[in-house]
VOGUZA-411651 format. One record per residue (C-alpha): chain; residue in three letters; x, y, z. Coordinates in nm, 2 decimals, m for minus. Example, Ala and Ser with C-alpha at 12.3 -4.5 7.8 and 13.67 -1.06 7.14 Angstrom:
2
('A'; 'Ala'; (1.23; m0.45; 0.78))
('A'; 'Ser'; (1.37; m0.11; 0.71))
END
This chain:
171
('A'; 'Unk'; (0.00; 0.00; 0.00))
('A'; 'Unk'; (0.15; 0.32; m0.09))
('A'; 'Unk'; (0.18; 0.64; 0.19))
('A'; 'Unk'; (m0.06; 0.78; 0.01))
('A'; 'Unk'; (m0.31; 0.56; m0.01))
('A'; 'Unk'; (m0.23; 0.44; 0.38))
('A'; 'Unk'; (m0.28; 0.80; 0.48))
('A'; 'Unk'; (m0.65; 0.76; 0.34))
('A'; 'Unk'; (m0.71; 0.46; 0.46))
('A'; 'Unk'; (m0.99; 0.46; 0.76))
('A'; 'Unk'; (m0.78; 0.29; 0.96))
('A'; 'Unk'; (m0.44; 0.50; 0.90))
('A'; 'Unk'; (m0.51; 0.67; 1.22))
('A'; 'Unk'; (m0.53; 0.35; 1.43))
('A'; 'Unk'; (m0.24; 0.21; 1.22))
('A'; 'Unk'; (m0.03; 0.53; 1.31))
('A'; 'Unk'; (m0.09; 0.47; 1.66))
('A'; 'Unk'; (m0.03; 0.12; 1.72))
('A'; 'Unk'; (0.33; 0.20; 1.52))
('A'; 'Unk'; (0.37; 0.49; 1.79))
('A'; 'Unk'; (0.26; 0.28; 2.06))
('A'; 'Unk'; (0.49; 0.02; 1.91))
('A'; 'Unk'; (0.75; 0.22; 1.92))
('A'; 'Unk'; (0.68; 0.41; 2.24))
('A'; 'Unk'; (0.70; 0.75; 2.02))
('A'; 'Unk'; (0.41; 0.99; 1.84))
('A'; 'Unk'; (0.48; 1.09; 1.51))
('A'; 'Unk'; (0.85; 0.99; 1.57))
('A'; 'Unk'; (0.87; 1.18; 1.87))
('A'; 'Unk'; (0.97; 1.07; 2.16))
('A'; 'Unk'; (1.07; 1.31; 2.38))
('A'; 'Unk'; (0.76; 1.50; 2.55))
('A'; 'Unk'; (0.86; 1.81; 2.42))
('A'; 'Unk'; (0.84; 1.71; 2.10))
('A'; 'Unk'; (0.56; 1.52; 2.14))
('A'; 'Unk'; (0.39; 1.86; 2.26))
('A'; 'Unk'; (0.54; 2.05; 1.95))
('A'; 'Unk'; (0.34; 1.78; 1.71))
('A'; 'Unk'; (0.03; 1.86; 1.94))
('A'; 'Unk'; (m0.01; 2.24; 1.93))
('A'; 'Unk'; (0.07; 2.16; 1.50))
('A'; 'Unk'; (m0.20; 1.93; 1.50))
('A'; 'Unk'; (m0.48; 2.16; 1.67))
('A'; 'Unk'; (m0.47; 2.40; 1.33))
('A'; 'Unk'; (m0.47; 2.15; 1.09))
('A'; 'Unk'; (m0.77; 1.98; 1.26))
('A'; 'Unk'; (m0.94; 2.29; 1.29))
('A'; 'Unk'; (m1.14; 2.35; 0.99))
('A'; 'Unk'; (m1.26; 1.98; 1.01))
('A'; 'Unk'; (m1.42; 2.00; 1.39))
('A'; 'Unk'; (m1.56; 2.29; 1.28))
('A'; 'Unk'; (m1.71; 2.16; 0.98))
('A'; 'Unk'; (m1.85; 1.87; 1.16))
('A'; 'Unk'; (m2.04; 2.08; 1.43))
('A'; 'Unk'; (m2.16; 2.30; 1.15))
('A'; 'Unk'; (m2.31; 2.01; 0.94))
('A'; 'Unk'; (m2.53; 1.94; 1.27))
('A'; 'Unk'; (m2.59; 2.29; 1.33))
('A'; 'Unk'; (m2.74; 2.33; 0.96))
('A'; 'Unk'; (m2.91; 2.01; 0.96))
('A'; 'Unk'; (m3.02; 1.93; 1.31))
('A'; 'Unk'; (m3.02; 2.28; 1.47))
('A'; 'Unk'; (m3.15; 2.45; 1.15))
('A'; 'Unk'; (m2.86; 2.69; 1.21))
('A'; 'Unk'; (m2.95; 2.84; 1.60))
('A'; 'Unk'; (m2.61; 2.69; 1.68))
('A'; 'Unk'; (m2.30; 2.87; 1.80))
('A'; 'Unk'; (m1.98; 2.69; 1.73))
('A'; 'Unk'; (m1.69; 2.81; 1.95))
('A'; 'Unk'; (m1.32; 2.70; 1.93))
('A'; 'Unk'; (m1.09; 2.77; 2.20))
('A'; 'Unk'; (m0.71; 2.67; 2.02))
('A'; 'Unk'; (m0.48; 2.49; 2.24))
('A'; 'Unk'; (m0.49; 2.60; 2.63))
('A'; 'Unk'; (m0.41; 2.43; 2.94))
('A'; 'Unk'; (m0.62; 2.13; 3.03))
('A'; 'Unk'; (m0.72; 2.06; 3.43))
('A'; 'Unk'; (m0.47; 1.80; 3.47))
('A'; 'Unk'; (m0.22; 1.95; 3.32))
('A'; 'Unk'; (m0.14; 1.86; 2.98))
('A'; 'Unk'; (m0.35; 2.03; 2.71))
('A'; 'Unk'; (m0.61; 2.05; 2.52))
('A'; 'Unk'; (m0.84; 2.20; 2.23))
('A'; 'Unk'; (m1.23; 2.23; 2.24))
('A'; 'Unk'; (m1.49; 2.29; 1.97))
('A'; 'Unk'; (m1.84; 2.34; 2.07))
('A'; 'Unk'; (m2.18; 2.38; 1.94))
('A'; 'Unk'; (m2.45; 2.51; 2.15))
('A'; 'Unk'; (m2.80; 2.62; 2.09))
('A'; 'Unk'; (m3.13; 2.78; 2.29))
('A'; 'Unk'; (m3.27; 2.43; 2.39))
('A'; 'Unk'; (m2.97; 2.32; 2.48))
('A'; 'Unk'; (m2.87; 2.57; 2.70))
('A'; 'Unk'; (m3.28; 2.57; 2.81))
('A'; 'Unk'; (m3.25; 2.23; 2.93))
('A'; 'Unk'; (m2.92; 2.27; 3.12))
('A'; 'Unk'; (m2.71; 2.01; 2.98))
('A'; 'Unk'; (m2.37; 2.02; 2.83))
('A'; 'Unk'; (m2.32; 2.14; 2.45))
('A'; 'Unk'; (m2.20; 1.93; 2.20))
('A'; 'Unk'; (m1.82; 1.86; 2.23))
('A'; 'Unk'; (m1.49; 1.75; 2.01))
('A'; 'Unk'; (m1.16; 1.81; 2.23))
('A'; 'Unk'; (m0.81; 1.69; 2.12))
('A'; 'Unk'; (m0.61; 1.65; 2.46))
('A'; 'Unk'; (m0.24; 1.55; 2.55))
('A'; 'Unk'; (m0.30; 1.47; 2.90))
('A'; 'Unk'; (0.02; 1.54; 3.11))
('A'; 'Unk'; (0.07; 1.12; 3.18))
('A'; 'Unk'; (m0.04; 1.07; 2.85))
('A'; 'Unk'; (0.23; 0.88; 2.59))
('A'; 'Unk'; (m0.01; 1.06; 2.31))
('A'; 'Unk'; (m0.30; 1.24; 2.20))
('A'; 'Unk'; (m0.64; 1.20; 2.19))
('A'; 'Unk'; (m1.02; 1.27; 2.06))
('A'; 'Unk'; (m1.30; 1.30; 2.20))
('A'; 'Unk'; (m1.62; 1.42; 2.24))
('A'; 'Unk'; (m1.81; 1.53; 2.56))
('A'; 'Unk'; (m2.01; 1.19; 2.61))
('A'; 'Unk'; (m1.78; 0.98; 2.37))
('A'; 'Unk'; (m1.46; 0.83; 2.47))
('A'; 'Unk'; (m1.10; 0.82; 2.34))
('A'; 'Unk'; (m1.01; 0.79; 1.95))
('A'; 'Unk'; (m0.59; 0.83; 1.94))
('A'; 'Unk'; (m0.50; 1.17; 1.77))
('A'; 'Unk'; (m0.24; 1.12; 1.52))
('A'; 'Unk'; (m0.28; 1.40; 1.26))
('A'; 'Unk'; (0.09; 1.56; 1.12))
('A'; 'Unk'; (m0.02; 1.70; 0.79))
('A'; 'Unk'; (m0.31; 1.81; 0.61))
('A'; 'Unk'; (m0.42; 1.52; 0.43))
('A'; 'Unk'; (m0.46; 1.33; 0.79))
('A'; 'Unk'; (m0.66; 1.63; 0.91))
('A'; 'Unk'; (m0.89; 1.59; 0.61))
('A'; 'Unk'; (m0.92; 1.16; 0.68))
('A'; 'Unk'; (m1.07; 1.24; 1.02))
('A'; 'Unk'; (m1.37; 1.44; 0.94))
('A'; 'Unk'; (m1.63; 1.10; 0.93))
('A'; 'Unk'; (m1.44; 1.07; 1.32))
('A'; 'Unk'; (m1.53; 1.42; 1.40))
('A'; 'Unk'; (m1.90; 1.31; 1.26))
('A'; 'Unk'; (m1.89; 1.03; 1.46))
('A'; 'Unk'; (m1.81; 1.20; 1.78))
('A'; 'Unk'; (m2.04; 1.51; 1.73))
('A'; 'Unk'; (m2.33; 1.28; 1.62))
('A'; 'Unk'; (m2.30; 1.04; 1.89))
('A'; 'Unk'; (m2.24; 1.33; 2.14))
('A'; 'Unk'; (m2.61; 1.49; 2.02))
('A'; 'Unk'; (m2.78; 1.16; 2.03))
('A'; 'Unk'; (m2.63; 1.11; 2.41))
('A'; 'Unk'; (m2.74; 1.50; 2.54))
('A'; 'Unk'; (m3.14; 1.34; 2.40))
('A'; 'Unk'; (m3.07; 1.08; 2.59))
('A'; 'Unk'; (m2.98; 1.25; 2.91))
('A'; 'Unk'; (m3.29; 1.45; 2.84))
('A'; 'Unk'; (m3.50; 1.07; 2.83))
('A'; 'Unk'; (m3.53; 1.14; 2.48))
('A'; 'Unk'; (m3.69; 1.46; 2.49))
('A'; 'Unk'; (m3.59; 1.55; 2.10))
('A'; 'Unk'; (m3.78; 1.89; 2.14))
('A'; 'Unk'; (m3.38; 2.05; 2.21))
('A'; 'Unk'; (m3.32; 1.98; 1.83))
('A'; 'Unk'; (m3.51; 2.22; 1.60))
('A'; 'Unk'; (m3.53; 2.01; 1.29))
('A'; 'Unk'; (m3.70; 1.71; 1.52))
('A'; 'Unk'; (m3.95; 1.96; 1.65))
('A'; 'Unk'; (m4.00; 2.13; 1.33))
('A'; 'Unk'; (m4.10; 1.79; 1.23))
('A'; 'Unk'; (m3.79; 1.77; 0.93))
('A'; 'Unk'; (m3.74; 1.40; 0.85))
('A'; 'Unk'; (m3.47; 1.27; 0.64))
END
């Protein structure tokens, strides 16, 4: 299989991370300095994907009332860091329940980073170029879908806090 076509591969990411895990490294790093350096590069080039992801529900499921924030890479609580995207809306914040959530986090024991969304758990986070950026958008789906179907859930499955739902929109 070529780079190329690896890189593209659904599975590159998981193949990239076994190799670091392997290899006790990240991205050839292996120093957590450097492994911190690959980090803060990843944040940008993941950026416009998280974003895009978020918007996609926001114009489909929150019939655009949504606010996607991003805060770039900051200081986590255990001390490591992180980056947080978020889309919230009226009935969300109504209801009292978290918004919908992609963070990328290099938790100070970590060996690597991570995805994840607010109700979702851990996808490794092994992006170093563009291309790898683009391959995890259908994660970022995953994770913001899965996050909006677990904040109904919280709510018993009271699907009047998504607009389209109550608007009666069907697919």
């Amino acid at each position: 299989m070529s780079s190329s076509t690896q890189s593209a591969s659904p599975v590159s990411a998981l193949l990239r991370h076994f190799a670091d895990l392997r290899d006790g490294t990240h991205g050839g790093a292996r120093s957590r300095p450097d492994k911190v350096r690959l980090f803060v590069a990843a944040v940008p080039l993941l950026d416009p994907h998280a974003r895009q992801a978020l918007e996609e529900i926001n114009t489909y499921l929150l019939l655009g009332t949504g606010e996607v924030t991003a805060t770039g890479v900051r200081q986590s609580a255990d001390g490591g860091l992180e980056a947080v995207w978020t889309l919230s809306w009226p009935e969300q914040r109504a209801a009292g329940i978290e918004p919908v959530l992609i963070r990328a986090y290099f938790g100070a024991g970590f060996a690597h980073p991570h995805l994840q969304s607010g109700t979702v758990g851990d996808w490794p986070l092994n992006v170093f170029d563009e291309e790898q950026a683009a391959a995890e958008l259908p994660t970022l789906r995953a994770l913001a879908a899965a996050d909006v179907h677990n904040l109904v859930f919280q709510l018993g499955g009271d699907v009047r806090i998504i607009p389209a739902t109550a608007k009666g929109v069907d697919a």
